[in-house]
C-alpha positions in Angstrom: 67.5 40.6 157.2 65.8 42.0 160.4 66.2 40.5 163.2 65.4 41.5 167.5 67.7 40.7 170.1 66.0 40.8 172.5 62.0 39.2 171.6 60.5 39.2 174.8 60.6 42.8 175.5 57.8 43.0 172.1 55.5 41.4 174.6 55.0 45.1 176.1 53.1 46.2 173.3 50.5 44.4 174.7 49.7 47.4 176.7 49.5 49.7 173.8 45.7 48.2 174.1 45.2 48.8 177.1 46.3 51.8 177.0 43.8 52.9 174.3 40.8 51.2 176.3 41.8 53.4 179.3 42.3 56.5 177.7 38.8 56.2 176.0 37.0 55.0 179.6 38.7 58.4 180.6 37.5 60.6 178.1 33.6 59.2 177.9 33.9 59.5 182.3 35.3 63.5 181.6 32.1 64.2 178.3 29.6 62.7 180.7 30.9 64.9 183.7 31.4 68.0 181.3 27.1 67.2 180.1 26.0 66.9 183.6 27.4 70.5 184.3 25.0 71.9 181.7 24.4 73.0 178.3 27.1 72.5 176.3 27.5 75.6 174.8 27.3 77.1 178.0 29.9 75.2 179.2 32.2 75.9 176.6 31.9 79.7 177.5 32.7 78.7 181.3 36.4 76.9 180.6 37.0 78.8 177.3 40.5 78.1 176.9 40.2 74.6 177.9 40.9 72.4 174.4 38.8 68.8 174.1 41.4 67.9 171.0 44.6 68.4 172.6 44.2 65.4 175.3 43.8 63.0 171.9 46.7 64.4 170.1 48.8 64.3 173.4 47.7 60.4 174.1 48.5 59.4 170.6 51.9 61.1 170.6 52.9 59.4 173.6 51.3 55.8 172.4 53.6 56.1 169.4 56.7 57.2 171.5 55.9 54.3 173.9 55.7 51.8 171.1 59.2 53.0 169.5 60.7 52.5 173.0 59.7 48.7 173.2 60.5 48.1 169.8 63.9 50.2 170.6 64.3 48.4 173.3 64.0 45.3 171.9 67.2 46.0 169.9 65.8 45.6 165.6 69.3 45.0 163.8 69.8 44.4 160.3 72.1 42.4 158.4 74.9 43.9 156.8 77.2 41.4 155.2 76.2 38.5 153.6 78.6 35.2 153.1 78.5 32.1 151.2 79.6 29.1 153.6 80.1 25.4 152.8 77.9 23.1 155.4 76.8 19.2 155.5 73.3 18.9 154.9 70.8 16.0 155.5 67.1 16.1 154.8 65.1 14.8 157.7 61.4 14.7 158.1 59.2 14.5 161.5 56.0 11.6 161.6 54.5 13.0 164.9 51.2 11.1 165.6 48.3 13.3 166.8 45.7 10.7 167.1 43.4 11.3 170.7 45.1 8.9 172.2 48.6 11.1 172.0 46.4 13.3 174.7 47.0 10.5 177.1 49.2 11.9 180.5 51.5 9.2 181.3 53.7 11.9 179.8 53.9 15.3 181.0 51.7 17.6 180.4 50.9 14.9 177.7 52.2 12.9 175.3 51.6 15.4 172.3 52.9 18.1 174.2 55.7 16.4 175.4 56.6 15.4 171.8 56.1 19.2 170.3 58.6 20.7 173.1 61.2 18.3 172.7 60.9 18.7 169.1 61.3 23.0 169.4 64.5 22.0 171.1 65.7 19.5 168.1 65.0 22.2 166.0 66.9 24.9 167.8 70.3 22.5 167.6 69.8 22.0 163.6 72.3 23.4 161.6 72.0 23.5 158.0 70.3 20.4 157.7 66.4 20.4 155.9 63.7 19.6 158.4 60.1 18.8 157.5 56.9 17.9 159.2 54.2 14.8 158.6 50.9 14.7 161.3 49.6 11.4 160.7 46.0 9.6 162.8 43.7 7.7 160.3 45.1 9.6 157.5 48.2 11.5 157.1 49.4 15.0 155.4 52.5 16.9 155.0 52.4 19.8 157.3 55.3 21.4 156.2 58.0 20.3 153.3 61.4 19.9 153.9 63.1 23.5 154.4 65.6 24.8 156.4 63.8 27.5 157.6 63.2 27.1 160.9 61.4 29.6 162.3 58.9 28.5 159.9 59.3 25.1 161.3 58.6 26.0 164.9 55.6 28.0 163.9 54.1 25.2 161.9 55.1 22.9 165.3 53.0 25.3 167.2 50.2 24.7 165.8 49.8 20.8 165.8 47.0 19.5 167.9 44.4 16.4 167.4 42.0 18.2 165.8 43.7 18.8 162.1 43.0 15.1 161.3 39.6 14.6 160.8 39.7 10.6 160.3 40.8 9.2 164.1 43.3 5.8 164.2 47.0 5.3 163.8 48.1 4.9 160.5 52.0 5.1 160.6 52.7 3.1 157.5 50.5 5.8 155.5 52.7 8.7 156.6 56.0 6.5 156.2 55.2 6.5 152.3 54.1 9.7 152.1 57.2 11.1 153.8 58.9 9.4 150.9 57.2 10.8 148.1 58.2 14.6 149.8 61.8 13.8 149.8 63.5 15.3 147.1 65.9 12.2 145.8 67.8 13.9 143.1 69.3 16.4 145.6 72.1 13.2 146.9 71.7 13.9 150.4 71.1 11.5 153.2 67.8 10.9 154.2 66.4 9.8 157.6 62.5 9.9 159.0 61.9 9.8 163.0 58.3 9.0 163.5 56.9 9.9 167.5 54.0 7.9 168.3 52.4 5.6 171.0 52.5 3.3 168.7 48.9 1.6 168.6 48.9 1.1 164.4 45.3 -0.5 163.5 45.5 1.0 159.9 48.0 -0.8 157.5 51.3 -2.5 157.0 54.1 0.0 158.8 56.9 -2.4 159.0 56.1 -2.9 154.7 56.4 0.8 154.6 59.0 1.0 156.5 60.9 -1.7 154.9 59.9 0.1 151.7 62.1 3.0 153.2 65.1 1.6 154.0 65.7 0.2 150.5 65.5 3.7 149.4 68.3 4.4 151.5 65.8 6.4 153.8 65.9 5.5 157.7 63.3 4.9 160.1 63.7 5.8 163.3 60.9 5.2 166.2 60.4 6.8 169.1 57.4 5.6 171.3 55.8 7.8 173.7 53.6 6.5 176.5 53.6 3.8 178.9 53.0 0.2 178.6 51.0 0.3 181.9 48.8 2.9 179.9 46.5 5.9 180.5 43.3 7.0 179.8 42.2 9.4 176.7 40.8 12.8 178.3 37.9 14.5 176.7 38.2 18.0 176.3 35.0 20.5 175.5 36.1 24.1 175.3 39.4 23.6 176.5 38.1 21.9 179.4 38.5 18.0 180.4 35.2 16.5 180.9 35.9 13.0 181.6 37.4 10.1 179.6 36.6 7.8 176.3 35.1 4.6 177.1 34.1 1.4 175.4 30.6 0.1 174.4 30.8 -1.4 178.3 31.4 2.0 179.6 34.7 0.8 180.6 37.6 3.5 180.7 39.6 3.3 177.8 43.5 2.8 178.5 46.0 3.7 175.4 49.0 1.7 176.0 52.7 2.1 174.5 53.0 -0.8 171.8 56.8 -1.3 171.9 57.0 -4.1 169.8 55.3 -2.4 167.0 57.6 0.4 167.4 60.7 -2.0 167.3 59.6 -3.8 164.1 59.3 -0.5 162.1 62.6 0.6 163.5 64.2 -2.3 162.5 62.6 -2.7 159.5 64.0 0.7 158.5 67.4 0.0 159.4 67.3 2.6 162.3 67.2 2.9 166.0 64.1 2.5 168.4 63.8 4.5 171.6 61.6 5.0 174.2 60.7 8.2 175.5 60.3 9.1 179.3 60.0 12.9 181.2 63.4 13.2 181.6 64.8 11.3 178.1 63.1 12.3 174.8 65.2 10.2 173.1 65.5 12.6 170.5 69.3 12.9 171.4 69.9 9.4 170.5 68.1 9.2 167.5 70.2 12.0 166.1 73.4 10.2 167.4 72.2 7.4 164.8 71.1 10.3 161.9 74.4 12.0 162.3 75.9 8.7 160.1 74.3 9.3 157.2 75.7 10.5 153.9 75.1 14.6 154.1 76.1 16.4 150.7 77.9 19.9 151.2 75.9 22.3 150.0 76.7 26.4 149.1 74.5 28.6 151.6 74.0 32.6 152.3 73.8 33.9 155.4 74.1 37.2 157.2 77.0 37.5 159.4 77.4 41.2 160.8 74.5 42.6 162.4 74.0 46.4 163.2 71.9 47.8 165.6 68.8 50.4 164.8 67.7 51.3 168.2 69.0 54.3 168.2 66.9 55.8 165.8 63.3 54.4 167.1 65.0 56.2 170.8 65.1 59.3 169.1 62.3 59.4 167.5 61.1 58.6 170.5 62.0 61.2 173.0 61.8 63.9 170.1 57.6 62.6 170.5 57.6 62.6 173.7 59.8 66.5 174.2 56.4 67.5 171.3 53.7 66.0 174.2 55.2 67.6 177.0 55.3 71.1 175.5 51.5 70.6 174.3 49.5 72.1 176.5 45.9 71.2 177.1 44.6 74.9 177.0 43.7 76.3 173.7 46.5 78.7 172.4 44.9 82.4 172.5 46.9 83.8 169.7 44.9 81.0 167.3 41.8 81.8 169.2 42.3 85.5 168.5 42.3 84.5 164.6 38.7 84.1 164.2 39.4 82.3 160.4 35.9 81.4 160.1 33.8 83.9 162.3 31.1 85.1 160.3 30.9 89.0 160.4 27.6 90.4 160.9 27.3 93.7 158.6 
């Protein structure tokens, strides 16, 4: 298993790029000052030992040795023993609610936002329990099964916005029953669901599906983002906000935090109903509640020793860079003296 302690220094091959966009500004600036001289030919005879290859070899010996050294110094190590460990394990799947009006700013930056961050920092706390992840407006679909890779899951959390479901509305009891047909039952552990949304269902029967849930011996846990004072729905075009929806009346549209729904469902589902705020996400005391359920101990693989392999991308490194240094941009005269392919006139 590879792994890099230390990610954010990868950000500086970024400037491999620019480097490369440089170098070939450079090189078009130096032909068109070399044309303007003259003939080329001509030219050529003028600077004779002066090489026009060399400068590309040198740049991409040192763009190499530059990206070894911030991969190298992002410290690559690879796992060298693997162990088998006992841990508790729950499956748990995320409803998060990307209708338009999650866009709403009552939480900051915005509701959906607010929801995706806090739910990067439930994932970063989960240990050995199986996480999966339902987006749910008119219509709802299974973003990611239940896993326990969690890399994957912050990837797939990443990419969530109100644009991946076509049909606009709220349907929460929709994505309450298909969050139960993507639990695996047979597996015996504990099963819980936490479903983030403002809460404004117009589509079916939640508390039904809900209820449904909980006599599975699955949980449903609500946590309702949003005020009930309410805030408009921003417009976006192009990344940019361009005003607000309105009604038929041209009257501003205000989404509003439907508690009550979200307390039915919760109760419905035999699990615990909070309200989100900037400071709270009340993801901590959701998972106060999910840490009673039944988890079944299950066998799992993991590396524990780690060795690092910087050492070798710095030497490579250096040993590239020693190579540039001692090219010289000048043509070497004992090649030049070879004449391989001069053409003897007899």
């Amino acid at each position: 298993m590879l792994r890099f302690a230390h990610t954010e220094y990868l950000w500086g091959l970024l400037l491999i790029p620019a480097f490369i966009l440089l170098f070939i500004v450079v090189s078009r600036w130096k032909t068109k000052a070399v044309k303007s001289l003259g003939d080329r030919g001509v030219v050529n005879q003028m600077i004779p030992d002066v090489s026009f290859s060399r400068p590309w070899l040198k740049f991409i010996l040192f763009t190499i040795a530059f990206g070894l050294l911030v991969i190298g110094a992002a410290d690559p190590q690879l796992g060298s023993r693997m162990e088998e460990e006992k841990r508790k394990s729950a499956d748990l799947m995320i409803l998060l609610d990307v209708s338009n009006s999650m866009l709403s700013q009552d939480l900051a930056p915005n509701r959906l936002e607010s929801a995706k961050r806090a739910l990067a920092q439930l994932i970063d706390n989960l240990h050995g329990d199986r996480i999966g992840l339902i987006v749910f407006a008119g219509d709802a679909y299974v973003q990611m099964p239940v896993t326990t890779d969690y890399s994957a899951a912050k990837l797939f959390l990443n990419t969530i916005n109100t644009n991946m479901v076509p049909t606009q509305g709220t349907a929460i009891g929709a994505a309450i029953d298909l969050g139960i047909k993507s639990f695996d039952f047979k597996n015996g552990t504990g099963k819980a669901m936490i479903i983030i949304t403002d809460g404004e269902n117009h589509e079916d029967d939640a508390v039904a599906a809900a209820k449904d849930a909980a006599d599975k011996d699955v949980s449903v846990h609500v946590i309702g983002v949003g005020s009930p004072g309410g805030a408009p729905i921003p417009i976006y075009q192009n990344g940019k906000q361009v005003g607000f929806h309105t009604d038929s009346a041209g009257h501003t549209i205000m989404s509003k935090l439907d508690e009550n729904m979200g307390k039915e469902i919760a109760a419905a589902g035999n699990g615990a109903y909070v309200r989100a705020t900037n400071a709270n996400s009340g993801l901590g005391i959701v998972m106060s509640q999910i840490d009673k359920i039944q988890r079944k101990t299950v066998d799992t693989k993991s590396f524990k020793d780690f060795e690092d392999r910087f050492q070798f991308l710095l030497a490579i490194a250096f040993l590239l860079l020693v190579i540039e240094f001692f090219i010289s941009n000048r043509k070497s005269q004992r090649l030049s003296n070879l004449k391989l392919f001069e053409v003897k006139k007899i």
